[in-house]
TORKOLGU-544815 format. One record per residue (C-alpha): chain; x, y, z. Coordinates in pm, 1 decimal. Last residue first. Layout:
DRENVEX:ch:u:v:w
DRENVEX:A:X:Y:Z
...
% end
This chain:
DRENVEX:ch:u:v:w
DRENVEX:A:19980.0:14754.2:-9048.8
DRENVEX:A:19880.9:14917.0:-8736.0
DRENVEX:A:19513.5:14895.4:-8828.3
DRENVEX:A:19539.0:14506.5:-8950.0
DRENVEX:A:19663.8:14475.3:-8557.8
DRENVEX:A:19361.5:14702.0:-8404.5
DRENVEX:A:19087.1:14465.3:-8626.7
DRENVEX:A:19235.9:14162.0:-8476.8
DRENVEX:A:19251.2:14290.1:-8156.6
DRENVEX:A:18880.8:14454.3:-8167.6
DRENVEX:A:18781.3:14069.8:-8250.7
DRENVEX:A:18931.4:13866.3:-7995.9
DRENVEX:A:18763.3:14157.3:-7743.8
DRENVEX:A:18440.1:14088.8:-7902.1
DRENVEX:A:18500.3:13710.8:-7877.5
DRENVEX:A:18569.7:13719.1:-7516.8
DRENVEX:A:18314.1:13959.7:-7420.5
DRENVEX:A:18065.4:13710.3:-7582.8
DRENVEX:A:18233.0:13446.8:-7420.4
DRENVEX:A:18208.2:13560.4:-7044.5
DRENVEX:A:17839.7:13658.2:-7121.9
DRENVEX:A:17803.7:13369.9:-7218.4
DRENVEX:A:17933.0:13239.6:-6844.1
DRENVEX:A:17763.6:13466.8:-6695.1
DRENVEX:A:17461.4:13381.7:-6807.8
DRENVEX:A:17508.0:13003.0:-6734.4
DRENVEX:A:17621.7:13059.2:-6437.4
DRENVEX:A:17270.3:13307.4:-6326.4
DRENVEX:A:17122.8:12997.9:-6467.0
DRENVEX:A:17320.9:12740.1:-6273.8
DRENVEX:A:17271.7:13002.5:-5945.9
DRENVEX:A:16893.0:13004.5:-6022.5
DRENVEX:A:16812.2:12582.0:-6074.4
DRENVEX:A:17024.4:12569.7:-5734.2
DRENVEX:A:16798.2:12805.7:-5562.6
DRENVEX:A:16467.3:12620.2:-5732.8
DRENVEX:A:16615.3:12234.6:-5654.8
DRENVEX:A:16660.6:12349.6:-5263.8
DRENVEX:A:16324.4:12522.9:-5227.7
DRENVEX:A:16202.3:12195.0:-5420.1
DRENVEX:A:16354.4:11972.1:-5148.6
DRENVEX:A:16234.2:12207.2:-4843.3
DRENVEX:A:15942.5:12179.9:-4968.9
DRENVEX:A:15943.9:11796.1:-5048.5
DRENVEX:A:16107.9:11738.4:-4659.6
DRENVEX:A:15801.6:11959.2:-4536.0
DRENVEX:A:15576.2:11723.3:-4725.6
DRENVEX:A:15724.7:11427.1:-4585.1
DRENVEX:A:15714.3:11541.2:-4222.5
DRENVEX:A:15330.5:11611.4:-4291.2
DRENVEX:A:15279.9:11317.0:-4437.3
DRENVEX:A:15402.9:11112.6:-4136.0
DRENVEX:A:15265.6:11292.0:-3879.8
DRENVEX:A:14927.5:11234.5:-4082.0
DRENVEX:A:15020.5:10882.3:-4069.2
DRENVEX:A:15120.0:10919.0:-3703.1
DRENVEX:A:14782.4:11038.5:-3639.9
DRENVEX:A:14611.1:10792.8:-3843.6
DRENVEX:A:14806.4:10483.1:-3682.7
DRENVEX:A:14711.0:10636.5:-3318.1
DRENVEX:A:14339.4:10654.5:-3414.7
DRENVEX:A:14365.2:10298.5:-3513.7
DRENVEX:A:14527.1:10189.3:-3207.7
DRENVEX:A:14253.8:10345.1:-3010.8
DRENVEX:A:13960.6:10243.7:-3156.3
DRENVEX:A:14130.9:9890.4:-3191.4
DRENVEX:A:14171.6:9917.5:-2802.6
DRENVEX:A:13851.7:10033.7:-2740.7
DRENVEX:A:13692.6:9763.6:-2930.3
DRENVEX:A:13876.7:9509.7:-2744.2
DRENVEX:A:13800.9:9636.3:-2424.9
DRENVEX:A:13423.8:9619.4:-2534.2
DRENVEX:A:13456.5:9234.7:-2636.3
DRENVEX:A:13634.9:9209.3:-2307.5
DRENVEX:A:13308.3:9338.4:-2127.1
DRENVEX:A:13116.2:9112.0:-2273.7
DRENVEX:A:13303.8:8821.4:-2232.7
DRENVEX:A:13234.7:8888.7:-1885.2
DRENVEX:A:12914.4:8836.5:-1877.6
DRENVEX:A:12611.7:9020.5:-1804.9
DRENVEX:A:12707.5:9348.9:-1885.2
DRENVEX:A:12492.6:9597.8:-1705.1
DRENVEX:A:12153.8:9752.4:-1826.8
DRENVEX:A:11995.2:9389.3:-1614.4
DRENVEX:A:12122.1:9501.4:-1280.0
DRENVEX:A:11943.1:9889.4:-1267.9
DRENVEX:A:12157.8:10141.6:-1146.8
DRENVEX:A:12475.5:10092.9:-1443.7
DRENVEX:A:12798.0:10067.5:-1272.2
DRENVEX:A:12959.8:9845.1:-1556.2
DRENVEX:A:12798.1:10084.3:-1804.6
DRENVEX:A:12949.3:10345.2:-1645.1
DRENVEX:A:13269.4:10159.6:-1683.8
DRENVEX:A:13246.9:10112.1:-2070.3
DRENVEX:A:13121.8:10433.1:-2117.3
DRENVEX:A:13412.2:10619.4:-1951.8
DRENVEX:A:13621.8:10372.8:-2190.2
DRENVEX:A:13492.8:10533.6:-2511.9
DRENVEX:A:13381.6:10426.7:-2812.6
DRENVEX:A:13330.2:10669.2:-3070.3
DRENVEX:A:13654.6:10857.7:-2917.1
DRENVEX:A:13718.3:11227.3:-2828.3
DRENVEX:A:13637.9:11186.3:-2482.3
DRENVEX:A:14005.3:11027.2:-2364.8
DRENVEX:A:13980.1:10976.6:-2026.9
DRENVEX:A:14305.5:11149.6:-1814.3
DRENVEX:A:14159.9:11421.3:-1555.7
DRENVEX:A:13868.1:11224.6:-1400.4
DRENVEX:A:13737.5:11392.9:-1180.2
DRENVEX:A:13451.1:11558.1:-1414.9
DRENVEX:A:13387.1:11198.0:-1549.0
DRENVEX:A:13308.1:11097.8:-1178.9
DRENVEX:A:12903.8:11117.3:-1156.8
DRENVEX:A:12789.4:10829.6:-1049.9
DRENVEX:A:12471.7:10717.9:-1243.3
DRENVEX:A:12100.6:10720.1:-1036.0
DRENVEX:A:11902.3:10845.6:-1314.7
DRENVEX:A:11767.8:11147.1:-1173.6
DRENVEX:A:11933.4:11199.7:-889.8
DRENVEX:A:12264.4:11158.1:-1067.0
DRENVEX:A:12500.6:11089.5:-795.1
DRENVEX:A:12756.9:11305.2:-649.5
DRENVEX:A:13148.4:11148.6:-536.8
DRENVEX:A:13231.6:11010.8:-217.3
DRENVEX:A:13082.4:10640.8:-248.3
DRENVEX:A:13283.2:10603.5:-542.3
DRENVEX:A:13598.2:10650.6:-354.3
DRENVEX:A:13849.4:10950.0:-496.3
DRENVEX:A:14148.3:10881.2:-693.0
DRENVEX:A:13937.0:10995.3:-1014.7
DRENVEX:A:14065.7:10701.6:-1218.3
DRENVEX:A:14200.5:10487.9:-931.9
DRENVEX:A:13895.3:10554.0:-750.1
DRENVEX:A:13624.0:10519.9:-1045.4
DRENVEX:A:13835.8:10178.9:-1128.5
DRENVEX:A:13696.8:10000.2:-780.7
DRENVEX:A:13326.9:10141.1:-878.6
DRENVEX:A:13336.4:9963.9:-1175.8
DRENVEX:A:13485.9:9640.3:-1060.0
DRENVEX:A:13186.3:9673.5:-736.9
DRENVEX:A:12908.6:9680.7:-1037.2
DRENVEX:A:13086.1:9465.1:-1213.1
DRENVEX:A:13060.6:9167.9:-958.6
DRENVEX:A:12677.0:9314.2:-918.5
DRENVEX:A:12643.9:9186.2:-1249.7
DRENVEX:A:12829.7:8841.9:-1210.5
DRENVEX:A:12606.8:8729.5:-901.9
DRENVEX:A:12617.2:8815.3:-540.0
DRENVEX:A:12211.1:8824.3:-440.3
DRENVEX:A:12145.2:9123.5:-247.3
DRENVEX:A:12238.1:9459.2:-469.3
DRENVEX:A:12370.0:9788.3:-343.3
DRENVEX:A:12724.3:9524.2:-341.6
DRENVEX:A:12886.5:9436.9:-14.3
DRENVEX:A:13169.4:9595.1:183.7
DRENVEX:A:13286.3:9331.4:379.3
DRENVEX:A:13234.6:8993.2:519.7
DRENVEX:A:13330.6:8723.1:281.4
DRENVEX:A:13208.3:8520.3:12.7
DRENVEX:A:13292.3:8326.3:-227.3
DRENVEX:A:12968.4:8261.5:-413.7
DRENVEX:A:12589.1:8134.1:-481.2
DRENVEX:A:12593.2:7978.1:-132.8
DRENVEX:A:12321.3:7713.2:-149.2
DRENVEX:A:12036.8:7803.2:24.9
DRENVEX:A:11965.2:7759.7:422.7
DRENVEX:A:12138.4:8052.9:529.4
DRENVEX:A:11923.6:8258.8:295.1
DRENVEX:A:11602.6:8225.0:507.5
DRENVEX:A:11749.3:8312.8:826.7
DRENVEX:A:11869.4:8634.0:671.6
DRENVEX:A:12186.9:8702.9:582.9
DRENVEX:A:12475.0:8972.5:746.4
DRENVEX:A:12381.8:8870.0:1075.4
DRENVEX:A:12514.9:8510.3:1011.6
DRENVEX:A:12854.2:8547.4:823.5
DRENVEX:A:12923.2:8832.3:1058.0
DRENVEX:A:12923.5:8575.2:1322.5
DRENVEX:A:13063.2:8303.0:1143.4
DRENVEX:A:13378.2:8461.9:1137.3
DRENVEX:A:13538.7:8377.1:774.0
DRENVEX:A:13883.8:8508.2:742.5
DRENVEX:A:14011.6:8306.6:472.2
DRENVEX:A:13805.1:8494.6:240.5
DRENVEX:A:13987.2:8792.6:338.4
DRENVEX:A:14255.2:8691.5:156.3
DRENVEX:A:14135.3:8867.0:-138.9
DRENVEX:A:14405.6:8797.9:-349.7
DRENVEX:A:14257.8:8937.5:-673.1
DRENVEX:A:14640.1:8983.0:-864.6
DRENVEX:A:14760.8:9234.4:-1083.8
DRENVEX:A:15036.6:9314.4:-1304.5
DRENVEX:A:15300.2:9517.4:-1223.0
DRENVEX:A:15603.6:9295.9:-1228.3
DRENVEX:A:15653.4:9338.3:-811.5
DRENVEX:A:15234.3:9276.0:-802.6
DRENVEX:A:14978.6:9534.7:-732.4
DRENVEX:A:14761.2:9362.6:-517.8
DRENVEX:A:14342.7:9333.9:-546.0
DRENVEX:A:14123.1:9282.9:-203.6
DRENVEX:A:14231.9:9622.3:-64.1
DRENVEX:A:14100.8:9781.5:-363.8
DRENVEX:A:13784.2:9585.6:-334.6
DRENVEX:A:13544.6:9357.4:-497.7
DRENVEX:A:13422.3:9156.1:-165.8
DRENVEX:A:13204.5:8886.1:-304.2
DRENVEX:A:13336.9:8738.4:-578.8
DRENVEX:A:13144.1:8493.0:-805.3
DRENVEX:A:13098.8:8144.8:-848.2
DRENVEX:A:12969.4:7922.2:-1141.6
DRENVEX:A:13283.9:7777.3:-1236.7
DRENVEX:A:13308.2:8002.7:-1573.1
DRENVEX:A:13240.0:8266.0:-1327.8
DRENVEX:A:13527.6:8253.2:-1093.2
DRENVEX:A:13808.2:8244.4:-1389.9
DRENVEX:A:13634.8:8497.1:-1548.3
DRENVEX:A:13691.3:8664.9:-1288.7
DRENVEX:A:14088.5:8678.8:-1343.4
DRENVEX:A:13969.1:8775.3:-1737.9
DRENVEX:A:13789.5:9069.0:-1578.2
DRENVEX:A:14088.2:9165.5:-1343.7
DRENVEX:A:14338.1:9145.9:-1665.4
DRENVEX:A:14131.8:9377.0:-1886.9
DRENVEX:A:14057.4:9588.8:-1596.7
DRENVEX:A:14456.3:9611.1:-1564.4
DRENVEX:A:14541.5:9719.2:-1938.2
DRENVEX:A:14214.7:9977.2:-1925.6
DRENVEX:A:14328.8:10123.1:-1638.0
DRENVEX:A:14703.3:10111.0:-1754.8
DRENVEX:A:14582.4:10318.2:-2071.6
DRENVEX:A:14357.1:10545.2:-1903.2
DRENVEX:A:14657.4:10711.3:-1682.0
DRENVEX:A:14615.7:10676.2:-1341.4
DRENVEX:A:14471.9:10931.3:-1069.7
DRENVEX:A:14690.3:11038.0:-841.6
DRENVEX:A:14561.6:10933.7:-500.9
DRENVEX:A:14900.9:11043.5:-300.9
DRENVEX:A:15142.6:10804.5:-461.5
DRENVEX:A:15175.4:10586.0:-198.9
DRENVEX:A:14821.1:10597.9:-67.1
DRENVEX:A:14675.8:10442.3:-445.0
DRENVEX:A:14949.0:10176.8:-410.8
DRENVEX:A:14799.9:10099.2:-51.6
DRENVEX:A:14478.2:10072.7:-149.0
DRENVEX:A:14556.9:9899.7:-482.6
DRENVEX:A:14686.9:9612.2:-210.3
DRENVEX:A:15097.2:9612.0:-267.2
DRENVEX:A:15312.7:9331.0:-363.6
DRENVEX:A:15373.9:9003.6:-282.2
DRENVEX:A:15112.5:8691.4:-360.7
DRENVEX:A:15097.1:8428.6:-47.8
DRENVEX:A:14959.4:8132.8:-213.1
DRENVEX:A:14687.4:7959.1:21.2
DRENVEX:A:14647.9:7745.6:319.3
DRENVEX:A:14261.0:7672.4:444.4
DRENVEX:A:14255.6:7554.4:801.6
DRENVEX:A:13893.5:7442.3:957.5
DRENVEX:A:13911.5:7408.5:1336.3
DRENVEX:A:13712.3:7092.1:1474.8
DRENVEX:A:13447.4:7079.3:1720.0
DRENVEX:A:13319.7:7060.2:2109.4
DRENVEX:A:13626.5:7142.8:2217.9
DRENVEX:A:13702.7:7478.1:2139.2
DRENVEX:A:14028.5:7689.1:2071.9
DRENVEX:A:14171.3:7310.9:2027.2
DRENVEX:A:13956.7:7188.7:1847.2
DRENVEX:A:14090.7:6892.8:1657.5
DRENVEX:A:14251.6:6979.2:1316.5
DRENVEX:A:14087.8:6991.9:989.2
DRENVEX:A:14239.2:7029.3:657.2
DRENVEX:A:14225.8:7254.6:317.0
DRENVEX:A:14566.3:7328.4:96.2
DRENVEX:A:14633.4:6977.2:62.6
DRENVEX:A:14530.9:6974.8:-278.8
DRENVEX:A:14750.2:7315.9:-340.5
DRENVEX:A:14593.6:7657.9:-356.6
DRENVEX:A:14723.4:7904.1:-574.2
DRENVEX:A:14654.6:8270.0:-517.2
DRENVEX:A:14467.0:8422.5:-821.7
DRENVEX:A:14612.8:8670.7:-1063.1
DRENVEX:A:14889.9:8378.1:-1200.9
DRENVEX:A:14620.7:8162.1:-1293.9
DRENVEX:A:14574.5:7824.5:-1223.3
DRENVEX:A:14199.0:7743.4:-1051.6
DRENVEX:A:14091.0:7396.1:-964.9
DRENVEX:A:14249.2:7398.4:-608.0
DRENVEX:A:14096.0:7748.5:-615.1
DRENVEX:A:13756.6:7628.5:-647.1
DRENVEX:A:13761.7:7323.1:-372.5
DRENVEX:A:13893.6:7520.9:-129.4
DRENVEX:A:13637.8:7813.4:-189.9
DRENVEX:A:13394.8:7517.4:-146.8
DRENVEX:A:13528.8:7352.3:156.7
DRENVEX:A:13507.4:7716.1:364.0
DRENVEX:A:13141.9:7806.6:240.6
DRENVEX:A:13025.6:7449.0:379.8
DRENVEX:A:13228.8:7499.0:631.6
DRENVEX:A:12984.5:7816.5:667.8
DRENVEX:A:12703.4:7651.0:620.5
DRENVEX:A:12721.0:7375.0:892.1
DRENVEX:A:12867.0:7618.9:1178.4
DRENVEX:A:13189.4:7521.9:1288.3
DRENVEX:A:13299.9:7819.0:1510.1
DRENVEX:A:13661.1:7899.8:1476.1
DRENVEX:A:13750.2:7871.6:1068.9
DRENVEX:A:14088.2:7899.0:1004.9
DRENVEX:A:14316.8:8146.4:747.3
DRENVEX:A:14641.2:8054.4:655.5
DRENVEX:A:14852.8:8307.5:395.9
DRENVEX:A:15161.6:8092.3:214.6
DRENVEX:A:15539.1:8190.7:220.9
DRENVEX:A:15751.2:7973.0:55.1
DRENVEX:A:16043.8:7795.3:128.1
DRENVEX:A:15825.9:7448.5:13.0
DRENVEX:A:15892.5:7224.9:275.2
DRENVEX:A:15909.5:7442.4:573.8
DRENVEX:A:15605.7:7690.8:478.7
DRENVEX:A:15696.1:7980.7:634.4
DRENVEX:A:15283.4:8124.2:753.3
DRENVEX:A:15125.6:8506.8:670.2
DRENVEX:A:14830.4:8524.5:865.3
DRENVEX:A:14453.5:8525.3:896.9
DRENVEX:A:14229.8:8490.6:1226.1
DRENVEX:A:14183.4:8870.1:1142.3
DRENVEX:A:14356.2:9240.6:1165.7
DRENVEX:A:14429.7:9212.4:828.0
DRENVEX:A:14715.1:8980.8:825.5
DRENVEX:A:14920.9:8882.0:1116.4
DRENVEX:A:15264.9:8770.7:1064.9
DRENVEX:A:15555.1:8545.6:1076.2
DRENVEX:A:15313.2:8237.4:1107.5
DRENVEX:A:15468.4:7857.7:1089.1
DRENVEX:A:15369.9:7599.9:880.8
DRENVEX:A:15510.0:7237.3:856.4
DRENVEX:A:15461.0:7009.4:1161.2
DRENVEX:A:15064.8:7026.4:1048.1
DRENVEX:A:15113.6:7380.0:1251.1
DRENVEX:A:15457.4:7458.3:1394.9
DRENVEX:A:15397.7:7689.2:1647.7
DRENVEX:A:15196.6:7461.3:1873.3
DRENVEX:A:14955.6:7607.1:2143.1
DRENVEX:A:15094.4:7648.9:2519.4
DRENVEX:A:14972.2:7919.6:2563.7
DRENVEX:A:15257.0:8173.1:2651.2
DRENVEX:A:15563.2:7973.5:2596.1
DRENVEX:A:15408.0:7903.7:2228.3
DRENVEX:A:15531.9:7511.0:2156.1
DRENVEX:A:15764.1:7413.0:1853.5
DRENVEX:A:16013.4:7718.1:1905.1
DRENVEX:A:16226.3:7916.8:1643.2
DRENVEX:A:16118.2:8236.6:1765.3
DRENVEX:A:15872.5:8191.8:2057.9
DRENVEX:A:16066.2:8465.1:2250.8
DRENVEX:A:15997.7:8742.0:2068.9
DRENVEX:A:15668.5:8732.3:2221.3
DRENVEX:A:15398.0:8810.4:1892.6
DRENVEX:A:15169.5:8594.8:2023.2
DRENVEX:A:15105.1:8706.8:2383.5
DRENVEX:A:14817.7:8648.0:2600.2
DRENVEX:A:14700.4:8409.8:2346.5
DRENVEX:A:14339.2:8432.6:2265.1
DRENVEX:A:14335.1:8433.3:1900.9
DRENVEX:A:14578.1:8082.7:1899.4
DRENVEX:A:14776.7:8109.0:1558.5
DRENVEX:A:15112.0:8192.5:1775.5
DRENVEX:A:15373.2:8436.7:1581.9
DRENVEX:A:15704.9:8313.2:1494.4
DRENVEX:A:15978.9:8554.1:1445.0
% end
C-alpha cells in the first residue's frame, strides 16, 4: 500500500494510492525525495514506516511541522548524533538521512524530514504482552542491561543522553538482542516540546535527545536520571509489573519489587537486585554516574556467578567421584571375599585330596 505523509489528508490509507506518485485525496506526493514511500503509520504520530526505492529497505521518517528555532535545533542534532553512531542497538542514520522540503502543510516554512533504520522485532512492551508479563529469568536481564548500557554509552560518550527510557522505546530483535529504537524522537510536535519546559529552559542548549513522553522524577536529562528510567524499565520485566505500580519505601523512598521478583538470586555477595536498586536510587548523586560503572558491576556479577557455578560443579564433581571410589572399593572388597572363600576351598580341596591319597595307600598295604 502506500500511505500519504500529509496529517490532514482526508484519506491516507485509500487503497487506491497504491503504487501512485500523487495521493488522489490531497494531492500530496507519495514518493517523497522521489525515493521513499510510507506503508505504515507508526505510533499514532507524524512517524512512519517508508520503502526506500534504492536501498530495498525499510526506513522510519519522522518530520517536523512547526519550525520553531529550538526544536530544529533539537531535530539537526539527533541527526547529527546518529549519523556518527554505528552500532547494531541503535537505528542507523545515513548522511542524507536529514533534509528540508518546502512547506507544504504550511507555507510560511519548511518541513524537517529525518530518515532512519527501521529495526524489526518487537517493543519490550509488546514482548512483555505476548507472554503474559512473565517475569524473565536473571540471567537474560542481566545479558540485555549489559547490552542497553553499552548502547548508551554510545549517547554519553557524545555528550547526550536519552530522554524517553521506555519499554516501548527498546525492541526485541529477530536474533534476540536488543535495540533502543526510540522512534519517537522523530515525532517531535513542538507543542508538547514547549509546555513541557519552561520559558527559561527553551533558551539553553538542549542537554539531550529528547522527546515527549514519560519523563524522569528528575528535571535536567542527564546520565543519572538515564539509569534511573533503565532501572525502572528492568523492575517490569523482572517483576512484570510497572514500577510506578508497585509500594515505595516511605522512609527512604526505594521501590520495593524484590518480593515480585520470583527469579533473583539472593544468595550472592554481589547481587544484581543491588545493582538495579542502586540504578533507581532517590537521591541523583547515590546512583552510578557513568556507565562504566555500571558495567564494572555487571562484570562482578558475572565472575560472582561463574565462580559459584565452577564450585558447584566441582563439588558435583567430587561427589560423583567419590561415589564411583565407593562403589569401586565395594567392588574390590566382594571380589577380595569370593578369591578368599576360593582360596579356602580350594585347600580345602587338597587337603581332602591328600587324606583320601593317603587312606588308599594305607587300605592297599592292608589287603596285602
Amino acid at each position: 500500500m502506500s500511505y500519504c505523509f500529509n496529517p490532514q489528508c482526508p484519506n491516507p490509507a485509500d487503497p487506491a494510492n497504491k503504487n501512485q506518485l500523487i495521493c488522489r485525496n490531497c494531492g500530496f506526493e507519495l514518493l517523497l525525495q522521489n525515493r521513499y514511500r510510507a506503508v505504515q503509520k507508526l505510533f499514532g504520530g507524524e512517524c512512519f514506516k517508508a520503502y526506500d526505492n534504492e536501498t530495498g529497505k525499510y526506513k522510519v521518517i519522522g518530520h517536523l511541522l512547526k519550525e520553531h528555532p529550538k526544536a530544529v535545533e533539537i531535530i539537526k542534532q539527533t541527526a547529527k548524533v546518529l549519523m556518527k553512531i554505528n552500532h547494531p542497538g541503535i537505528p542507523k542514520m545515513d548522511q542524507d538521512g536529514y533534509f528540508t522540503q518546502d512547506g507544504y502543510f504550511t507555507k510560511n516554512y519548511n518541513t524537517h524530514y529525518l530518515v532512519m533504520e527501521y529495526i524489526e522485532g518487537l517493543t519490550l512492551e509488546d514482548w512483555m504482552t505476548q507472554r503474559n508479563n512473565k517475569p524473565i529469568s536473571e540471567k537474560l536481564a542481566i545479558k540485555w542491561l549489559k547490552q542497553m548500557v553499552k548502547i548508551l554509552y554510545k549517547f554519553h560518550c557524545l555528550n547526550y543522553y536519552y530522554h524517553n527510557i521506555h519499554p516501548q522505546n527498546i525492541t526485541v530483535k529477530p536474533d534476540g538482542n536488543l535495540a533502543l529504537t526510540g522512534y519517537h524522537i522523530l515525532n517531535l510536535k513542538i507543542d508538547s516540546f514547549y509546555h513541557s519546559h519552561k520559558e527559561s529552559e527553551i533558551t539553553k542548549p538542549p542537554t539531550g535527545i529528547i522527546s515527549p513522553g514519560c519523563s524522569p522524577r528528575e528535571n535536567q536529562i542527564t546520565a543519572v536520571s538515564n539509569f534511573l528510567l533503565l532501572g525502572q524499565v528492568w523492575v517490569f520485566l523482572l517483576t512484570g509489573k510497572p514500577a510506578t505500580a508497585l509500594a515505595e519505601n516511605p522512609r527512604t523512598g526505594k521501590i520495593l519489587w524484590r518480593e515480585d521478583a520470583p527469579y533473583i538470586s539472593k544468595n550472592f555477595a554481589v547481587n544484581f537486585a543491588d545493582l538495579i536498586d542502586y540504578m533507581m536510587a532517590p537521591f541523583p548523586g547515590n546512583r552510578p554516574q557513568n556507565c562504566q560503572v555500571i558495567l564494572k558491576c555487571i562484570t562482578q556479577i558475572q565472575k560472582e556467578k561463574a565462580k559459584i557455578i565452577s564450585n558447584d560443579q566441582e563439588t558435583s564433581q567430587t561427589k560423583t567421584q567419590n561415589k564411583q571410589q565407593k562403589i569401586t572399593n565395594k567392588k574390590k572388597k566382594k571380589n577380595n571375599i569370593i578369591y578368599s572363600l576360593i582360596n579356602w576351598l580350594n585347600q580345602r580341596w587338597i587337603s581332602t585330596w591328600n587324606l583320601l591319597r593317603k587312606m588308599s595307600q594305607y587300605l592297599g598295604l592292608m589287603a596285602k
